[in-house]
LUMDRENNU-625538 format. One line per 3 residues: number of its first residue (from 1); for each residue x, y, z of N, C-alpha, C. Coordinates in steps of 0.2 Angstrom, whole numbers, plus 5000, padded with zeros to 4 digits. Layout:
! LUMDRENNU-625538
NUM) X:Y:Z:X:Y:Z:X:Y:Z ~ ... .
END
This chain:
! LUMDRENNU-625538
1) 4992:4943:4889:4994:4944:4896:4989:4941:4901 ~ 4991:4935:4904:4988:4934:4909:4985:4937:4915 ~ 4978:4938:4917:4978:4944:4922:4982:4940:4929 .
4) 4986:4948:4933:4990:4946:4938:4987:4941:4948 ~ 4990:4940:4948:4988:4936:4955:4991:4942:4961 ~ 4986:4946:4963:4989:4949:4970:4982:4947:4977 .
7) 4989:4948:4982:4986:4948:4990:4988:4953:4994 ~ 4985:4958:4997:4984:4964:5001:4988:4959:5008 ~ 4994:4958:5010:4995:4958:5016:4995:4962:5022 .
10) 4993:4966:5022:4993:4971:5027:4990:4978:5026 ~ 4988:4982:5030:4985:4991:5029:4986:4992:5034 ~ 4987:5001:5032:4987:5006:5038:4983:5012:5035 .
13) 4980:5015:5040:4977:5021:5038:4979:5026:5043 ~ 4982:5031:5041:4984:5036:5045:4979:5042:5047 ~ 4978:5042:5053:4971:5045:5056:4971:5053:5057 .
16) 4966:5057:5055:4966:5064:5057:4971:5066:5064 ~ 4970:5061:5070:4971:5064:5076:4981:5062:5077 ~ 4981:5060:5071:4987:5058:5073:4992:5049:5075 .
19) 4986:5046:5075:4985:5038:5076:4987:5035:5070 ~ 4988:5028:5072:4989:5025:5065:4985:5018:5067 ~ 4979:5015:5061:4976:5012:5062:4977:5005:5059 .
22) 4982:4998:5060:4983:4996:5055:4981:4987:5058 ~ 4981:4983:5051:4978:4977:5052:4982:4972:5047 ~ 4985:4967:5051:4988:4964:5046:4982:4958:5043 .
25) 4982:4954:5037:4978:4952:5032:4979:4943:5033 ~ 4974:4940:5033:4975:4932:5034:4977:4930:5025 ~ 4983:4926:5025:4985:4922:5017:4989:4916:5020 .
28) 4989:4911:5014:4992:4905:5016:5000:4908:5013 ~ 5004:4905:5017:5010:4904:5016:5012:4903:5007 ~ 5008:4898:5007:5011:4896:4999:5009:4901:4992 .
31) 5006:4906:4995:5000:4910:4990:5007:4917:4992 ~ 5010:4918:4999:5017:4924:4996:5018:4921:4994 ~ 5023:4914:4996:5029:4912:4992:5029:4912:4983 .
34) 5023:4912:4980:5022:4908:4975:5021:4916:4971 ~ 5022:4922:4973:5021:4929:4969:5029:4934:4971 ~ 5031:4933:4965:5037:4938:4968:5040:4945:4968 .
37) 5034:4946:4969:5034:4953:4970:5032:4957:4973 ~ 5034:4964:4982:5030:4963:4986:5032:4972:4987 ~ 5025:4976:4985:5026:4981:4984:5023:4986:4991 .
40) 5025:4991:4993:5021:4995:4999:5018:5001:4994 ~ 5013:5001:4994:5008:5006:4990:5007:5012:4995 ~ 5009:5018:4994:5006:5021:4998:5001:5027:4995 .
43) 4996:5028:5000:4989:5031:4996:4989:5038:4997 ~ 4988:5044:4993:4990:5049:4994:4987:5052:4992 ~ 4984:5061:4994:4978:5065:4988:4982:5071:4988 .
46) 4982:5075:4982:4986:5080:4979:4980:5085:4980 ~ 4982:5090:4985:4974:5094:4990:4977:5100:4986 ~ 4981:5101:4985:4985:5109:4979:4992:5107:4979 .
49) 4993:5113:4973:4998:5112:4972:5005:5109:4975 ~ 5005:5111:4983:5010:5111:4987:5006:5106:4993 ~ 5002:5104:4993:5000:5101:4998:4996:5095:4996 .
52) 4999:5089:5001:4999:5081:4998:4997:5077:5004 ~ 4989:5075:5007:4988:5069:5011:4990:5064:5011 ~ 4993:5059:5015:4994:5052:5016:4988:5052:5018 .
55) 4984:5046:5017:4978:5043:5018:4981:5037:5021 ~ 4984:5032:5019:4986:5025:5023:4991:5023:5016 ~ 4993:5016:5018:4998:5012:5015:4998:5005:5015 .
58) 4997:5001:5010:4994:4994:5010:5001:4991:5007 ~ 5002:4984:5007:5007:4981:5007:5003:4975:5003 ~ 5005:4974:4994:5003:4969:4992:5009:4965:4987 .
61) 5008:4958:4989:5011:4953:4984:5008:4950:4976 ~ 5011:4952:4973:5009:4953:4967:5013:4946:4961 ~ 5011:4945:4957:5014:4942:4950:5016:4946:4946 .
64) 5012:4955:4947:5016:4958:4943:5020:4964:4944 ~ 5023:4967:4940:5030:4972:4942:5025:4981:4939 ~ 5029:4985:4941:5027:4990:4939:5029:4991:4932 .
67) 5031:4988:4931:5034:4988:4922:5028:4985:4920 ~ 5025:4984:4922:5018:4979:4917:5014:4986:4914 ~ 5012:4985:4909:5006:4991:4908:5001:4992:4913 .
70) 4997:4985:4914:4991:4985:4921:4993:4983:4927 ~ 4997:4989:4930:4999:4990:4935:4996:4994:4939 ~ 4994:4999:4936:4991:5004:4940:4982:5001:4941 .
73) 4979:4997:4937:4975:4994:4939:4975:4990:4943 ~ 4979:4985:4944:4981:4980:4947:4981:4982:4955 ~ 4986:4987:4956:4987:4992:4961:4980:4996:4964 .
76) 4974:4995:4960:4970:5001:4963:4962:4996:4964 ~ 4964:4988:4960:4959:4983:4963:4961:4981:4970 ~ 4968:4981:4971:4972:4979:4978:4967:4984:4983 .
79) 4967:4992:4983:4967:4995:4987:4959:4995:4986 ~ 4956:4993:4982:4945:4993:4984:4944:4986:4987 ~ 4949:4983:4987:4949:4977:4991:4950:4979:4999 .
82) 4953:4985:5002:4953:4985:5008:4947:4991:5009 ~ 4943:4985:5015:4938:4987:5016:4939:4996:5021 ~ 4944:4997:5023:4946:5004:5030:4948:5007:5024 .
85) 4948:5007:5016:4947:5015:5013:4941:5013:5009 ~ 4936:5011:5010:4931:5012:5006:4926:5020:5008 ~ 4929:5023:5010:4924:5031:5014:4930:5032:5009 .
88) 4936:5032:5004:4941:5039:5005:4937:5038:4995 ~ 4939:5044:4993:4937:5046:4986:4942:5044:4983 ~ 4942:5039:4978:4947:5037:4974:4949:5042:4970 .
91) 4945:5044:4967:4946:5048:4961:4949:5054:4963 ~ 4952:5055:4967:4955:5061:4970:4962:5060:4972 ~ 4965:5051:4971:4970:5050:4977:4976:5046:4969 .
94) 4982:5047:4971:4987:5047:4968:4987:5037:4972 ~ 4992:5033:4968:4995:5028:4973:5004:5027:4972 ~ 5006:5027:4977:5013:5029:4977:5019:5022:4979 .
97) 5018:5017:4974:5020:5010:4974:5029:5012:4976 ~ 5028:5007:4981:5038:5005:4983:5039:5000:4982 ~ 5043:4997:4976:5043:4986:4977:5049:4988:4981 .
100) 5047:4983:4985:5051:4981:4991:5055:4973:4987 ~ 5054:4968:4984:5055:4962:4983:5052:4960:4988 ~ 5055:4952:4987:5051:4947:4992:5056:4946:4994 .
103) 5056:4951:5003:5061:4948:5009:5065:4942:5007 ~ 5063:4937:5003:5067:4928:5005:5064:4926:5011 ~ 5065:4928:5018:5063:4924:5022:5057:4923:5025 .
106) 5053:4925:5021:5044:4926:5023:5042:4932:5023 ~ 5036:4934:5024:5033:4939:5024:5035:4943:5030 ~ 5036:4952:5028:5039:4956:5033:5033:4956:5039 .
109) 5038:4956:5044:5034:4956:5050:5029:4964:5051 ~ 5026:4963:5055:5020:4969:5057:5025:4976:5059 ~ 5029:4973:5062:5034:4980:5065:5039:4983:5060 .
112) 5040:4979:5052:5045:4982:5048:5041:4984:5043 ~ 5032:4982:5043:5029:4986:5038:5025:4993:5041 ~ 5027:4993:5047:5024:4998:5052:5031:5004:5047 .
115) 5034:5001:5050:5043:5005:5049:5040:5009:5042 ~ 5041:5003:5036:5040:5007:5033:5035:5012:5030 ~ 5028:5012:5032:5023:5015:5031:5024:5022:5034 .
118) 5028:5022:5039:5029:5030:5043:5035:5030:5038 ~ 5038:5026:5036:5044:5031:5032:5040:5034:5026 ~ 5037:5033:5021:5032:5034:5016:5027:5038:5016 .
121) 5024:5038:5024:5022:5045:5025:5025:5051:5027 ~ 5031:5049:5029:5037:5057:5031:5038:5059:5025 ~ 5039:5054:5019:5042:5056:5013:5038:5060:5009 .
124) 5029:5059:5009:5023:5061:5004:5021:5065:5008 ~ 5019:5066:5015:5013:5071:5018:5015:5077:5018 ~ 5013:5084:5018:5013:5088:5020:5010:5090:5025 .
127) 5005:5090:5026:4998:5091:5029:5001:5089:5038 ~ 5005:5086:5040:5007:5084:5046:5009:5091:5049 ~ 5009:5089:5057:5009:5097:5062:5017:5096:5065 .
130) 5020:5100:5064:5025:5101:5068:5025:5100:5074 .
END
């Protein structure tokens, strides 16, 4: 098995105060089109039994699928690639991939990866305040 081709389009990290911090990633046009498969990873730490941090959410284009065996590694050289979780403790953090495919018409815009990064965090966080 060939090792896989991935690129980190996009990060968010969801901030203590309630902020969301995020930066989209400079790639050539031919480097998405040419991987077809474009996952929203979201990052997540199981603190007890019933309670689950969203840390942030990164958005990579991959060659491979979660059906691959080295996925989960693939998936977690993406995320030490992004310099705004290097402070967070790997070893403590779950990654909660969503393939999304590859839109067809380019790379999602900044507002529909925003979308769904809050969806993914309503769906994993407890930790959030009423």
């Amino acid at each position: 098995m060939s090792p896989a081709l991935t690129a980190v389009i996009f990060h968010c990290v969801f901030n203590p105060d309630g902020s969301i911090t995020h930066y989209g990633h400079t790639f050539e046009m031919n480097v998405f089109e040419s991987m077809p498969n474009l996952y929203a990873v979201t990052v997540v730490e199981r603190r007890s039994s019933e309670t689950v941090k969203v840390h942030g959410c990164f958005f990579m284009v991959t060659t491979a699928t979660h059906e691959d065996i080295r996925f989960e590694e693939v998936v977690g050289d993406a995320f030490r690639n992004v310099r705004a979780f290097k402070a967070i403790d790997e070893k403590r953090l779950r990654f909660k991939p969503a393939r999304l495919g590859n839109l067809g018409g380019g790379p999602p815009t900044e507002k529909e990866m925003l979308r769904v990064a809050l969806t993914q965090y309503l769906k994993f966080d407890t930790t959030a305040k009423a």
